[in-house]
N, C-alpha and C positions, 0 to 999 in steps of 0.2 A: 182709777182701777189699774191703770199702767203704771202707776210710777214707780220708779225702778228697775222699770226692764229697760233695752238696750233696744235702738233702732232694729239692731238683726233676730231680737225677739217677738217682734212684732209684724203679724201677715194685714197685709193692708188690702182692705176688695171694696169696691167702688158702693157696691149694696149696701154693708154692714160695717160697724165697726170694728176697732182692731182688737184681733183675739192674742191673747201670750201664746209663745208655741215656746216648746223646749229643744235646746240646741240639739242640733242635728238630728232632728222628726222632719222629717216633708209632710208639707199639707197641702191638700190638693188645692191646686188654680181653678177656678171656673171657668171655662171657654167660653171664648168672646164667640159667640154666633157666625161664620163667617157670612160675605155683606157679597152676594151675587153679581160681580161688572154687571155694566149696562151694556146690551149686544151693540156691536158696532152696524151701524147701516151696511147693509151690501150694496155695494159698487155694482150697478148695470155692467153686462157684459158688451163692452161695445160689438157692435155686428162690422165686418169686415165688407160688408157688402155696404157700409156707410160714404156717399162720395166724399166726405169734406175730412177724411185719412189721408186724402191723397192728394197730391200735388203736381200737375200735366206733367211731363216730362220738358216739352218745350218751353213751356214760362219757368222753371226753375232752371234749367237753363238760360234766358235770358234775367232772370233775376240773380244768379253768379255775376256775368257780363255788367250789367247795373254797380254791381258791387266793384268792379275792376275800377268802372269810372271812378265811383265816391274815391280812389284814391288818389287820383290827378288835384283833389284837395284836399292830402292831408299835408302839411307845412311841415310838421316832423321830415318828409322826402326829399333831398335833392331838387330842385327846380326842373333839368334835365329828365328825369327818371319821372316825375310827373307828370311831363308830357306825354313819355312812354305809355304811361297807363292811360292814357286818353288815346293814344292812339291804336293799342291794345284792343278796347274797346270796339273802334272802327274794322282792325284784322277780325276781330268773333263776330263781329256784326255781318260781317260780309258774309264768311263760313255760318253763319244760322241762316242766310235768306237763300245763300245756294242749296243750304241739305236741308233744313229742319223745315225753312218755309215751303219749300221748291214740295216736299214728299205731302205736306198739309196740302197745298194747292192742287196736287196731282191724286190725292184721293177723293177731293171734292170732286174734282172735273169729272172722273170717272166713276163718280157715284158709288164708293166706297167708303162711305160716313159712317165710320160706328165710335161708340164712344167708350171710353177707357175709363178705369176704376176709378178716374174722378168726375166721372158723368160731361164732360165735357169732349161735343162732337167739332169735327176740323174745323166747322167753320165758325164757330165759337172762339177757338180757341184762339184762329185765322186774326177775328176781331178784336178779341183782349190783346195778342201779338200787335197787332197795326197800334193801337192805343199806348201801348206802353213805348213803342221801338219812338213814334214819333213827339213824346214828352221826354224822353232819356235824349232822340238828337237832337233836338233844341237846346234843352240842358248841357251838351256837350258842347254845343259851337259856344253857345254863352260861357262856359266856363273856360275856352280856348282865347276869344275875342276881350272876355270882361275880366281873366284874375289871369293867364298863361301870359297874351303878349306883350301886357304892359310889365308884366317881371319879368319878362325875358329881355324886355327893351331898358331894365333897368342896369342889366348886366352886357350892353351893347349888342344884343342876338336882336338884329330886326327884319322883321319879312315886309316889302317897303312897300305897300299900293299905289295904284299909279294917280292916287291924287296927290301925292306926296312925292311924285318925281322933280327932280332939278332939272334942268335943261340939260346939263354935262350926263344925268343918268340916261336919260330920253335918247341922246344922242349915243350912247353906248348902248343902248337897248335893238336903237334900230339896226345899228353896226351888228350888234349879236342873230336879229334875226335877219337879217340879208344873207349872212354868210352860216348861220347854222341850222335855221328854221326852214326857214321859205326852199330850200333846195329839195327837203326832202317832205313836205306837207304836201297833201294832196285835197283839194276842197271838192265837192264834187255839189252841182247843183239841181235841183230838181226840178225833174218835167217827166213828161210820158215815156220819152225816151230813157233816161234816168230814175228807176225808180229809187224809193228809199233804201239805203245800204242796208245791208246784213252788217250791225256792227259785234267786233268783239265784245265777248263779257266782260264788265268792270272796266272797261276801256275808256277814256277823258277824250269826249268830245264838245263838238259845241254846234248850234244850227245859229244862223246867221239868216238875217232878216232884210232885203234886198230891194233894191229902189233903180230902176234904169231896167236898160238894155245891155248885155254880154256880146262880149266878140262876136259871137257868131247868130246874134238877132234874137236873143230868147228873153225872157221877161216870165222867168221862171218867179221870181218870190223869197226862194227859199234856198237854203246851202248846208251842207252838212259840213263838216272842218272834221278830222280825226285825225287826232294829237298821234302820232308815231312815239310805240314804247321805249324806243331806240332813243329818245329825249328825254333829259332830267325834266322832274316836274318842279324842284326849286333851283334855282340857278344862281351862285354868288356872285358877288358884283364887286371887281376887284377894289380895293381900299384907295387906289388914287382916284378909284372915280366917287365911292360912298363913303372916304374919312375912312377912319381909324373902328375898328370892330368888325362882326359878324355881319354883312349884311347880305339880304337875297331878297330876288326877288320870284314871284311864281311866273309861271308857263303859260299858265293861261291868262295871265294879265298882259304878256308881251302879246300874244296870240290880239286880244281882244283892243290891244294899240293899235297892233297891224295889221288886222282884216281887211282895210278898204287894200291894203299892197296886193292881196292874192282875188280881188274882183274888176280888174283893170274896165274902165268906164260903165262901173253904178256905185251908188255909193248905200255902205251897208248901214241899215239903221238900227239895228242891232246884233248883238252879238254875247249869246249866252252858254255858259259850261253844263254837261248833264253826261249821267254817269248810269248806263243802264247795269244789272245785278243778272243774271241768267243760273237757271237751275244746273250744278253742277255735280251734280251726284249717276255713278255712271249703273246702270243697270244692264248687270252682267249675270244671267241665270248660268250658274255654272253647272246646272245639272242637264243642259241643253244644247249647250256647247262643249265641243270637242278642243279645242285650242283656246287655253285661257286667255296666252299672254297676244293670240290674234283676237279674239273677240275684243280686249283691254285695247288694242293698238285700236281697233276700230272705234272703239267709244270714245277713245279723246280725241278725237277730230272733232267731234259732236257738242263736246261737252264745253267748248269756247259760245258752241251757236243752238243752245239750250231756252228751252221757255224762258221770258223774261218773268221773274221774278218781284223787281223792284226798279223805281227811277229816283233817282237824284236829279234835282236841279238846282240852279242856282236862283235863291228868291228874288234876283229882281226880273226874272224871267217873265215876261207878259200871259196872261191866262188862256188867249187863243194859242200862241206857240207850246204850251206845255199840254193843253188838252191835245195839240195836233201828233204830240209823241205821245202823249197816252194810248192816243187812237193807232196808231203804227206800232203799238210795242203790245197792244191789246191787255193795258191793264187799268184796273179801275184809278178813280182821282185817289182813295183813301191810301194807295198802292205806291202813292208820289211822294217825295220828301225834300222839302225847301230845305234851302239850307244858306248859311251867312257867312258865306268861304268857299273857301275850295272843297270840290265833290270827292276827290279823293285825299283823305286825309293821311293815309296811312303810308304815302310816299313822303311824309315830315320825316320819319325815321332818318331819314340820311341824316338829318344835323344835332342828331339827341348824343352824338359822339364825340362829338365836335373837342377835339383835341386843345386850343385854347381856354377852354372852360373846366376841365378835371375838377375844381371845386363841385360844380354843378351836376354833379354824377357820382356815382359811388363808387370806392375805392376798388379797382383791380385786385380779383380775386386769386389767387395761384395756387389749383389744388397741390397737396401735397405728395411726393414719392416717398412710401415707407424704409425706414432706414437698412432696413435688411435689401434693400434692392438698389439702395442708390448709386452704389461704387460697385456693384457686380456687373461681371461680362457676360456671362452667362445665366440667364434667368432661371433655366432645368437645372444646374447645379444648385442655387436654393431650395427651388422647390421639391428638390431632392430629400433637403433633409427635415423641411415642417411646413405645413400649407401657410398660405398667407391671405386674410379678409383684404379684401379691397372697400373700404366704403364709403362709395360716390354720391354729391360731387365733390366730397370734402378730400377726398385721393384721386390722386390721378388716373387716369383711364389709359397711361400711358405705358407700362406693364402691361395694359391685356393686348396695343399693338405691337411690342416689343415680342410677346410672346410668338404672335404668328409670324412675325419678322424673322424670328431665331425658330422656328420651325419649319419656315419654307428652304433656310438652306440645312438644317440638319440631317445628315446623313442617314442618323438614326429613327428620323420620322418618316412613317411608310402612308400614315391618312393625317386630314384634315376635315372636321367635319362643323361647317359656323351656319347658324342664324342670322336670320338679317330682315329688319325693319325697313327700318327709316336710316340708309346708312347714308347720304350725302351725296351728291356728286363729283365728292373729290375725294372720296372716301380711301382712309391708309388702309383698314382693313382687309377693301377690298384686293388695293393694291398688291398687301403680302397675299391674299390667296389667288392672286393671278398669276405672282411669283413663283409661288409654291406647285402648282399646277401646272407650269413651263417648266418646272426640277424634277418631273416625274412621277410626283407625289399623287394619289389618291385624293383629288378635293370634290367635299359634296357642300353646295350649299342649298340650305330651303331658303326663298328668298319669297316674300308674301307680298304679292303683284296689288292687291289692293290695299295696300297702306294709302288712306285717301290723302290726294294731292300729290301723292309721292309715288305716284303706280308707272307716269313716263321715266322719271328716272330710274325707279328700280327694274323697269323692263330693260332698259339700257344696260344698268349693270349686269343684271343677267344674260345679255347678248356680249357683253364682255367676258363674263366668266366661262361661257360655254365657248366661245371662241378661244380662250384659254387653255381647255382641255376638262374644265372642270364639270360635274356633274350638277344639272340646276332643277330642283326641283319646284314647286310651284305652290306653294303653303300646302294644306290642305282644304280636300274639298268641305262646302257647309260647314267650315269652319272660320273665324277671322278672328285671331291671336292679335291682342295687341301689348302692348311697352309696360301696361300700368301692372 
């Protein structure tokens, strides 16, 4: 019945056959039904009062810190710069048990438990802390002991134990400590009359285990050693005496040669390294005090001889001597931390520079001077005629001391008004606005007294500025600015 017509004369529908239709008629389509989606499920509104959104503040802080380690192996790094971040590790670890631990400990004591939007109260969280810190430092001496110092020793960097001394070393050791050690150590031993020292925070000591009678008839036991910080803690050992390379040895292994030298008739039967941590966070109510930067002077006195926090010992330390510093430092056994090295790790820094080695470290970086500034004398005649981005660290920061340099003798400059953080102890800055403020000049700085760890120094600066002539202000109150 079709044949003859033409595909475009023919309407096709799924129902019925094909009818002829005449060129250019429309005929109606029949709509397809449309087909309803399927609803999608509704998503629960999660509740914000859920604890498992949240994450303590303190353990993700040390779970960063964790993460610093994992890079002391990554192999893509420098060998050098690997170390770094293992040592890295050791600097945050110290600053978590002075602030983060030190405030958990000090709410428990005083009965201030409450718990934060991840349901977890201080001393919970106290627990997971101890848990985690002491699997990550095991992990870190191992990975210092078992993959760092045989690469370092591959590259002649060796830190030499004294079961590995030569007689010629031995004999340069003890030469070292006669004439550098022993003059200025002070041992002190215990009895009634001697009680246990107040020692510094983070300070490398050692107790010393004692057999006989002393000069003066005592039969004491026991000996406290504290290492003066006025001593290197590794010490190099010149190349005629260890060959050709890198070598050093630590502080507390010559110490631990020569103990029986500083207990003249007994002889010591042990002798071990521990390294106590003290709460170091200063509590300054500023709304109660009148004089910020004296309340501040008065707290750092304090803050060296702070709650203990944390101990470090050396593992082959005996279990009654390490309980007997638990018991004097009043902190529990979970609170101690063996360890397969030296207690303070974080004074290796000295040799991660180490100038023989430039292979072993990452190429010297030199931010740049934008070319508009590099061959000008005058930096205001620039910036006269178009502003200029500086952006650090990839540019120098050396235009913005240039600036206050050529503003403290500019004629034409009547004020100076700077910020200041964390500016250094040798700070140019400060320099030129000390300059500037001896030329007459109008100088104000805010200078924010608790920058933690940095509050002795910037007091200091500020007793310079103001002696100066310059006007110092003192951050703001119930406020604390910082860098980021």
């Amino acid at each position: 019945m079709n044949q003859g017509l033409s595909e475009t004369q023919l309407q096709i529908d799924d129902t019925q056959e094909a009818l002829p239709v005449q060129a250019g008629v429309e005929v109606p389509v029949p709509e397809t039904p449309a087909v309803e989606p399927e609803a999608a499920p509704v998503a629960p509104v999660p509740s914000l009062d859920d604890t498992s959104l949240y994450i303590h503040r303190e353990l993700s802080q040390l779970q960063f810190n964790i993460r610093v380690l994992e890079q002391a192996l990554d192999e893509s790094y420098p060998l050098l710069e690997r170390l770094k971040f293992l040592l890295i590790f050791s600097s945050n670890l110290d600053e978590f048990f002075e602030i983060r631990v030190a405030g958990l400990k000090k709410r428990v004591t005083f009965a201030r438990e409450q718990a934060g939007a991840d349901g977890l109260q201080p001393h919970q969280a106290l627990a997971r802390i101890c848990e985690l810190v002491h699997e990550q430092v095991d992990r870190q001496y191992a990975i210092l002991n078992e993959v760092l110092l045989p690469e370092l020793a591959k590259h002649q960097i060796r830190f030499i134990r004294r079961r590995h001394w030569t007689a010629k070393l031995k004999a340069w050791v003890r030469r070292y400590f006669r004439d550098e050690i022993a003059p200025i150590i002070t041992p002190i031993g215990l009895d009634p009359t001697h009680p246990f020292p107040l020692l510094v925070n983070k300070s490398l000591n050692f107790i010393v285990e004692l057999e006989g009678i002393d000069a003066f008839g005592r039969d004491s036991g026991l000996a406290i050693i504290p290492a003066p910080r006025s001593l290197p803690r590794v010490i190099r050992v010149p190349e005629e005496v260890s060959g050709a390379g890198d070598h050093f040895v630590f502080l507390s292994s010559m110490i631990h040669a020569h103990a029986d030298d500083l207990f003249h008739g007994m002889r010591v039967k042990g002798c071990y390294q521990f390294r106590l941590t003290r709460n170091a966070d200063l509590s300054v109510d500023t709304e109660d005090v009148e004089d910020l930067a004296r309340a501040l002077r008065g707290e750092l006195i304090s803050r060296r001889y702070g709650d203990a926090v944390r101990l470090e010992v050396v593992d082959t330390c005996p279990k009654h001597l390490a309980d007997f510093l638990l018991k004097q430092f009043g902190l529990a056994e979970s609170e101690m931390y063996r360890v397969n090295g030296p207690v303070n790790l974080t004074r290796l820094f000295s040799v991660t520079g180490l100038d023989s080695h430039p292979e072993l470290q990452y190429a010297p970086f030199t931010p740049a001077i934008p070319k508009l500034l590099q061959n000008s004398e005058n930096i205001f005649n620039v910036i006269s005629k178009q502003d200029i981005l500086l952006m650090h660290p990839f540019e120098s920061f050396t235009p913005v001391v240039d600036l206050l340099r050529e503003a403290a003798k500019d004629p034409h400059v009547l004020a100076v008004k700077q910020t200041l953080y964390r500016s250094g102890a040798n700070s140019e800055i400060v320099d030129a606005l000390v300059e500037a403020a001896r030329n007459g000049k109008e100088v104000t700085a805010v200078i924010e007294l608790r920058a933690r760890f940095d509050e002795e120094s910037n007091l200091q600066l500020a007793s310079r500025l103001q002696q100066a002539g310059a006007v110092v202000i003192y951050g703001v109150v119930a406020t604390r600015p910082t860098p980021r």
